[in-house]
C-alpha positions as CSV (number, residue, x, y, z in Angstrom):
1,X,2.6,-66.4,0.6
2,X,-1.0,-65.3,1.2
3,X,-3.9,-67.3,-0.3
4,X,-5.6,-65.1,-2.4
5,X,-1.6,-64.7,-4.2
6,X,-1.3,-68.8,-4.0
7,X,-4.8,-68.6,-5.9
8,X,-3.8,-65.9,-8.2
9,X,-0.6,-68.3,-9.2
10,X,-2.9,-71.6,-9.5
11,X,-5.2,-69.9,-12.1
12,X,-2.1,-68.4,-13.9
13,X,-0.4,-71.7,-13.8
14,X,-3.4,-73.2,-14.9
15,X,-3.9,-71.1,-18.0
16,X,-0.3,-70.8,-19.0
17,X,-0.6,-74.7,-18.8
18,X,-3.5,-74.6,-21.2
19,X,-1.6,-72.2,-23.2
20,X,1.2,-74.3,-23.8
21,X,-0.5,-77.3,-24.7
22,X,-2.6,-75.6,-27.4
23,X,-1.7,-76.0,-31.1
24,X,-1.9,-73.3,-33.4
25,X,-4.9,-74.2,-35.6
26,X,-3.1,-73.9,-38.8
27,X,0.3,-75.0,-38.8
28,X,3.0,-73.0,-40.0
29,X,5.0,-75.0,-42.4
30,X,9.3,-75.3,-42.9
31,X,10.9,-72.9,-44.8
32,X,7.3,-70.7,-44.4
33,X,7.4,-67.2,-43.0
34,X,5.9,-65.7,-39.8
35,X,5.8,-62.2,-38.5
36,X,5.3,-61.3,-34.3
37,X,1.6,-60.6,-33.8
38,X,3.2,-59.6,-30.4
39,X,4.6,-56.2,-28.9
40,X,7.7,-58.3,-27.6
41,X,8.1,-62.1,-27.7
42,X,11.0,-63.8,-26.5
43,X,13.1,-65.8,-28.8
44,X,13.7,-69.5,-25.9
45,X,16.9,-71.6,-26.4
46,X,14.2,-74.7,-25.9
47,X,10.6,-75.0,-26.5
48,X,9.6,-74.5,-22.8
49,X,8.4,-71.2,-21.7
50,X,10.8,-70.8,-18.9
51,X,13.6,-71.7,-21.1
52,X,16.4,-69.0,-20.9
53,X,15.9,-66.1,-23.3
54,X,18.0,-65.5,-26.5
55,X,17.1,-62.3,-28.0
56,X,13.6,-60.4,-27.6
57,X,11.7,-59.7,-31.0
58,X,9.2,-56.6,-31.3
59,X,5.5,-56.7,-33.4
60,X,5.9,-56.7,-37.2
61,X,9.3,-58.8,-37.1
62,X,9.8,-61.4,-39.9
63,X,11.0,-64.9,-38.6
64,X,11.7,-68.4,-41.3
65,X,9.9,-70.9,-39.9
66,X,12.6,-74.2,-39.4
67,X,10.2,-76.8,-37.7
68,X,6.8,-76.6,-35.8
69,X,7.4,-78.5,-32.6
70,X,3.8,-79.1,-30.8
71,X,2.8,-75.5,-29.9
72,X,6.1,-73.9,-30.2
73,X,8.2,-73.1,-33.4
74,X,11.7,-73.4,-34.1
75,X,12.7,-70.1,-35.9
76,X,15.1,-68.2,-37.2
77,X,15.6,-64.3,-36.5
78,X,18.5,-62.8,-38.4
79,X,21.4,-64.7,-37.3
80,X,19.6,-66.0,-34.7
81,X,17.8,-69.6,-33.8
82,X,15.4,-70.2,-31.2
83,X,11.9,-70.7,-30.4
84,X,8.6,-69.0,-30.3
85,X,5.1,-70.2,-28.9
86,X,2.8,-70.3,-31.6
87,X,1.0,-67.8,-29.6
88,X,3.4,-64.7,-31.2
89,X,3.1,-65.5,-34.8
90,X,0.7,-64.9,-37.6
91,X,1.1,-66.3,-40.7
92,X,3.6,-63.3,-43.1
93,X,0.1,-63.4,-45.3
94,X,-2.1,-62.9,-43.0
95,X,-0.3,-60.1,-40.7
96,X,1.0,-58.2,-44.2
97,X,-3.4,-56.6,-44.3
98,X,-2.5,-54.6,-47.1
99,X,-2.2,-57.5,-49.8
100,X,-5.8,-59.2,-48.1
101,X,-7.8,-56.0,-50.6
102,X,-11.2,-54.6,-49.3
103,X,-14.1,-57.5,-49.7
104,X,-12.0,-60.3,-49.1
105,X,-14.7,-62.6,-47.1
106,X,-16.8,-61.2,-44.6
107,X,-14.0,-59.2,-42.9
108,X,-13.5,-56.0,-43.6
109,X,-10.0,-54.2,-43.4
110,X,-10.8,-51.8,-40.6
111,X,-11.3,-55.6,-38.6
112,X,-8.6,-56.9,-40.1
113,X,-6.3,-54.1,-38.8
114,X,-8.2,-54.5,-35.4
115,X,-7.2,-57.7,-35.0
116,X,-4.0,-57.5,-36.1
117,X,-3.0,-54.9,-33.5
118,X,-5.0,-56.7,-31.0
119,X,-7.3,-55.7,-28.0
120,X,-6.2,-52.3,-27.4
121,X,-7.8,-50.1,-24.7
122,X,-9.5,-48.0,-27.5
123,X,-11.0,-51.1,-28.7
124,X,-11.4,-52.0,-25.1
125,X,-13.4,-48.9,-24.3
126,X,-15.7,-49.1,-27.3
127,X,-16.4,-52.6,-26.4
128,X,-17.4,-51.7,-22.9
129,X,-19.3,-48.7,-24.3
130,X,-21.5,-51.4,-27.0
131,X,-21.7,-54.0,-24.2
132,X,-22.6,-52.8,-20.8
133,X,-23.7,-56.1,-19.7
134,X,-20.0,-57.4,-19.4
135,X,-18.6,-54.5,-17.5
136,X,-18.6,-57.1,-14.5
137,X,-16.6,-59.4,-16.3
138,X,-14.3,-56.2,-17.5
139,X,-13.7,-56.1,-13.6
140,X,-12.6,-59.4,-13.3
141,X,-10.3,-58.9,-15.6
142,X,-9.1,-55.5,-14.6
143,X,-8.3,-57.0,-11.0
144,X,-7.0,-60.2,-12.4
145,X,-4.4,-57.9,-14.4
146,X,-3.8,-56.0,-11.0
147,X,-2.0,-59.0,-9.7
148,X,1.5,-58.9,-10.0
149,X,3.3,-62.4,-9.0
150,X,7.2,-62.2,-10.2
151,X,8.3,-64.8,-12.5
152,X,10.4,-66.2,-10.4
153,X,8.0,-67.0,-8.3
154,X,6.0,-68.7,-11.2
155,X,8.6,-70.6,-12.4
156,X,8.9,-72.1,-8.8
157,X,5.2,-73.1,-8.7
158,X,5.7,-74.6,-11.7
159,X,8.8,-76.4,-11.2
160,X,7.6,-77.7,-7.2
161,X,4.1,-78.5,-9.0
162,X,5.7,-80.6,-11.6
163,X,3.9,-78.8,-14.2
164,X,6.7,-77.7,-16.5
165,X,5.8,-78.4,-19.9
């Protein structure tokens, strides 16, 4: 494998690393309800992230919280068990904006809703349009996201590395 793909794969083993040892700030408590703050997230037989897959779950989908485990969650979907990083899930309150009223705080809805249906490029491109100082950093990024590295290959890294959480 060329270096600059090798280096590609230590900085994206490095922040899914960092990723996985993260715990949600706010816990999400048995018996509570979640929704995916995600487009899709994959429902895992085990609380690793290379754990086999056992159902995919789209944005807006309401899961029971059974037990936080670290930063993962066991859930239920439907019929189905599994886990979930706590990465995919906002709290049902928080994700259901309707029910937070206008003048709740310092937030208003229209941020609220931003937020909720995260960084989107039209959020993207007013924020590079407001902030002209960053578009190097945008660049970064935009290259960063360029590189594609199969996740097989990851999961190899990780598992030769050691590094599996």
């Amino acid at each position: 494998m060329k270096a600059k793909h090798w280096s590609a794969l230590v900085l994206a083993a490095a922040l899914l690393g960092t990723a996985l040892r993260a715990t949600p700030q706010e816990t999400l408590a048995a018996g509570s309800q979640g929704r995916i703050g995600l487009e899709t997230a994959t429902l895992r037989e085990a609380a690793r992230m290379f754990s086999p897959s056992v159902a995919t779950l789209r944005e807006g989908d309401l899961v029971t919280i059974l037990a936080p485990e670290g930063g993962w969650y066991r859930v239920r979907a439907g019929a189905v068990e599994g886990y979930l990083h706590s990465s995919c899930l906002y709290k049902k309150a928080d994700y259901d904006l309707g029910a937070a009223g206008a003048g709740a705080g310092e937030v208003t809805d229209a941020e609220r809703t931003a937020a909720a249906r995260g960084f989107n490029p039209e959020v993207e491109a007013q924020h590079r349009e407001e902030q002209p100082q960053l578009e190097q950093g945008y660049r970064l990024v935009d290259r960063i996201e360029a590189i594609s590295i199969p996740v097989e290959e990851v999961a190899r890294f990780v598992r030769e590395g050691g590094i599996e959480p």
